[in-house]
KOLNU-28864 format. One record per residue (C-alpha): residue in one letter; residue number from 1; x, y, z. Coordinates in steps of 0.5 Angstrom, whole numbers, plus 500, padded with zeros to 3 digits. Each point is the difference from the previous one (the first is absolute). Example, Ala and Ser with C-alpha at 12.3 -4.5 7.8 and 13.67 -1.06 7.14 Angstrom:
2
+--------+-----+-----+-----+-----+
: residu : num :   u :   v :   w :
+--------+-----+-----+-----+-----+
:      a :   1 : 525 : 491 : 516 :
:      s :   2 : 502 : 507 : 498 :
+--------+-----+-----+-----+-----+
***
This chain:
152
+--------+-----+-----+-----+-----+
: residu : num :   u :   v :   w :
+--------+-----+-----+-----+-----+
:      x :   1 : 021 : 582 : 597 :
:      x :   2 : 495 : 504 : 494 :
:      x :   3 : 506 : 504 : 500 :
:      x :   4 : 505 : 495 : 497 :
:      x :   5 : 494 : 496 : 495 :
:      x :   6 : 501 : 507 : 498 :
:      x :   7 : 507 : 501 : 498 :
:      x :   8 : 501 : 493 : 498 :
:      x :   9 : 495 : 502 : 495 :
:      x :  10 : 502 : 507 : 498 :
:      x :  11 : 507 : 496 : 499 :
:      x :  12 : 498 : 495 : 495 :
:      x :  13 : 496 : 505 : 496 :
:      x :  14 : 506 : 503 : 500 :
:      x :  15 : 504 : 495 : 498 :
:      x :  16 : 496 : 498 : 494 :
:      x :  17 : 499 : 507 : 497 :
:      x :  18 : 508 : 500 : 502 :
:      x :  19 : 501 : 493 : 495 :
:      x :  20 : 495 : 503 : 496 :
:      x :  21 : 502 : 507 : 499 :
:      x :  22 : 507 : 496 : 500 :
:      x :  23 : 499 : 495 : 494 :
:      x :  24 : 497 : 506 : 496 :
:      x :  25 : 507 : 504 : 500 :
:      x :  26 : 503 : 493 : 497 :
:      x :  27 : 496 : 500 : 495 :
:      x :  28 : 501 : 507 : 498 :
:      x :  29 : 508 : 498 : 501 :
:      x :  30 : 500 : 494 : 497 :
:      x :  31 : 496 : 504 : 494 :
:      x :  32 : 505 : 506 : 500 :
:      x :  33 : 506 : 495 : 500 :
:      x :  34 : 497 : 496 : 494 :
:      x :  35 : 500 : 506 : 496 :
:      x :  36 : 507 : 502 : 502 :
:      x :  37 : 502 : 492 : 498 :
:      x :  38 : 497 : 501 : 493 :
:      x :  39 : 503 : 506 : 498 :
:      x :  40 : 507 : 497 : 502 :
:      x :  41 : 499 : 494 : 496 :
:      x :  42 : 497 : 504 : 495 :
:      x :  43 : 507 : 504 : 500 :
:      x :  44 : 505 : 494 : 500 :
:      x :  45 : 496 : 497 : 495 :
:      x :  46 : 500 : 505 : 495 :
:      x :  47 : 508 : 501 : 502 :
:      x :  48 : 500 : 492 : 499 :
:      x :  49 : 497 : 502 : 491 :
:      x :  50 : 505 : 505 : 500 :
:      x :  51 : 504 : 496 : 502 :
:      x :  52 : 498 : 494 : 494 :
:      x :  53 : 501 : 505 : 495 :
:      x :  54 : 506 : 503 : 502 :
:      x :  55 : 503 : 493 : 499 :
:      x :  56 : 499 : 500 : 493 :
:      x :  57 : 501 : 507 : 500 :
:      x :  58 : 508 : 497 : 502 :
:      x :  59 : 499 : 495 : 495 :
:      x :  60 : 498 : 504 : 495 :
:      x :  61 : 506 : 505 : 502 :
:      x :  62 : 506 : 495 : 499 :
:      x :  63 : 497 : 497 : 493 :
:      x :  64 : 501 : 507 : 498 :
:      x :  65 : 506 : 501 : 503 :
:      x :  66 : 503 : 494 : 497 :
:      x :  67 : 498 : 503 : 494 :
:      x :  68 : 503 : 505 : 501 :
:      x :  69 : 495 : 506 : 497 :
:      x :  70 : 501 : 505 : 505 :
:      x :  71 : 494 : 505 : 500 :
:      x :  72 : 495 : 494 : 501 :
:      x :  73 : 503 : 496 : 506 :
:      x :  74 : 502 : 508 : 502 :
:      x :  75 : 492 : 502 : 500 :
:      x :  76 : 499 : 492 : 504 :
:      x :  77 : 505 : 502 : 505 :
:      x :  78 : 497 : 507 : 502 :
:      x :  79 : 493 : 495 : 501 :
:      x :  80 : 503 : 495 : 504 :
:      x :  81 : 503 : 506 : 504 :
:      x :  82 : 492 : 504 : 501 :
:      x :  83 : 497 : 492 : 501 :
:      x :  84 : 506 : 499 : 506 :
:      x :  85 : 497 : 507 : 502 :
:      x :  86 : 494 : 498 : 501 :
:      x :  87 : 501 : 493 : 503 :
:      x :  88 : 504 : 503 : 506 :
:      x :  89 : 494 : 506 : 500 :
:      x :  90 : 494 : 493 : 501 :
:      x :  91 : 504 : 496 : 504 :
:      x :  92 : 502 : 506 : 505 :
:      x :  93 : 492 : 502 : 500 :
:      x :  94 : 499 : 493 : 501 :
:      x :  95 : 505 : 499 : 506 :
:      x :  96 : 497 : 506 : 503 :
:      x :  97 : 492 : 498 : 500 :
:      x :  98 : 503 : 494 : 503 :
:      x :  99 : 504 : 502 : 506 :
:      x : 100 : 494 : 505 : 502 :
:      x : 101 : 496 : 493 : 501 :
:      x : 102 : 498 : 498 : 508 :
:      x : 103 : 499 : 493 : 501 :
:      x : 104 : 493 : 498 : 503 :
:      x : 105 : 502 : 498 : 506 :
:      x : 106 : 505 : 505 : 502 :
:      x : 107 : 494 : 505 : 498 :
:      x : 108 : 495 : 495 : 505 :
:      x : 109 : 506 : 500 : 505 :
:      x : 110 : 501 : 508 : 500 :
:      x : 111 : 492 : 501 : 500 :
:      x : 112 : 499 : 495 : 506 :
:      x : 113 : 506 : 504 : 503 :
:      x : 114 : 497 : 507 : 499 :
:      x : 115 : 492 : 497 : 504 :
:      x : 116 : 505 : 497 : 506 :
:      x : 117 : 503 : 506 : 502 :
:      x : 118 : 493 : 504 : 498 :
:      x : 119 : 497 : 495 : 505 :
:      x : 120 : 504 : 500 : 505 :
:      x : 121 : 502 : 509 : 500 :
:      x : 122 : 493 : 502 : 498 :
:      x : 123 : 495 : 495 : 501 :
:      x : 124 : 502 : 497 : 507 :
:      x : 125 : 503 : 506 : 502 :
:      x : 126 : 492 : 504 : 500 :
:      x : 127 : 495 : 495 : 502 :
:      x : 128 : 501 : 500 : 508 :
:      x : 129 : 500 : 493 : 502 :
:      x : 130 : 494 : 497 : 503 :
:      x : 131 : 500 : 500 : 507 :
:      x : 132 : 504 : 497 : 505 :
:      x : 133 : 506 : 500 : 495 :
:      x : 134 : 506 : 504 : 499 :
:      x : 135 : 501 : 504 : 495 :
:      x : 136 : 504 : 496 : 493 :
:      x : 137 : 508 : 500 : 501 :
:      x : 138 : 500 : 500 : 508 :
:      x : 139 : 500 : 494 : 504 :
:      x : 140 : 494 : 498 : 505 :
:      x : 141 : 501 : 502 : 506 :
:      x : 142 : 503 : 495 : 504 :
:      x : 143 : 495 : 497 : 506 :
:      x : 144 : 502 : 501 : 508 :
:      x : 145 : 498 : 495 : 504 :
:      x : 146 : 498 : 503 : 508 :
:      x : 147 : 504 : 497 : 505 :
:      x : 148 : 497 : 496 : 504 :
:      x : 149 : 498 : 500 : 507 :
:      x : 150 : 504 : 496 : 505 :
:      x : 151 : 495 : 496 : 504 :
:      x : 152 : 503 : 500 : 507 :
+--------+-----+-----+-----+-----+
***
């Protein structure tokens, strides 16, 4: 019976350090991820500027355009073509920062996954079972009964 006491006991401590250890790693996922989310927001908003000021770069563009005065609708076009450059190069660096992001419950699901097998092929596969009980993985050896004496 102290046996089992004992187990059950080292088995609840397991599983606090396990949640502890557990809501710690989160933490430090969460805090990663979060930074990764800044910078990607941080990214398409600067994108987002570029993209305002490109707006009336365009309607700067036509005005002169209409005006018909080349060499100053000529040096607009050229800034609207690096300002398109740099939109396409902020949306696409942002778009990357996003994709590489993990949600967190597919990140407690994988973590949950990665203790169930080391639970079952490292921890359960060393501890001897307690006396009296098969090994983890095999069935109980089935019980067979003597057969009864006749009594004549």
């Amino acid at each position: 019976m102290g046996e089992w006491l004992e187990l059950l006991r080292a088995l609840g401590q397991s599983l606090a350090d396990l949640a502890k250890a557990e809501l710690a790693a989160l933490k430090a996922e969460l805090a990663r991820n979060g930074r990764t989310l800044a910078i990607a927001l941080g990214l398409s908003g600067a994108a987002l500027m570029v993209v305002f000021w490109l707006v009336w770069l365009l309607i700067y563009t036509a005005v002169q355009i209409l005006a018909i005065w080349l060499p100053l609708w000529g040096a607009s076009l050229v800034m609207v073509g690096v300002l398109l450059l740099l939109v396409a190069t902020l949306a696409l660096l942002g778009m990357s920062k996003l994709k590489r992001l993990e949600s967190p419950a597919a990140t407690a699901g994988r973590r949950w996954e990665d203790h169930r097998d080391w639970w079952d092929r490292r921890l359960l596969a060393e501890t001897p079972p307690p006396a009296g009980l098969p090994p983890p993985g095999l069935p109980p050896e089935p019980v067979t009964a003597e057969p009864e004496e006749e009594i004549p």
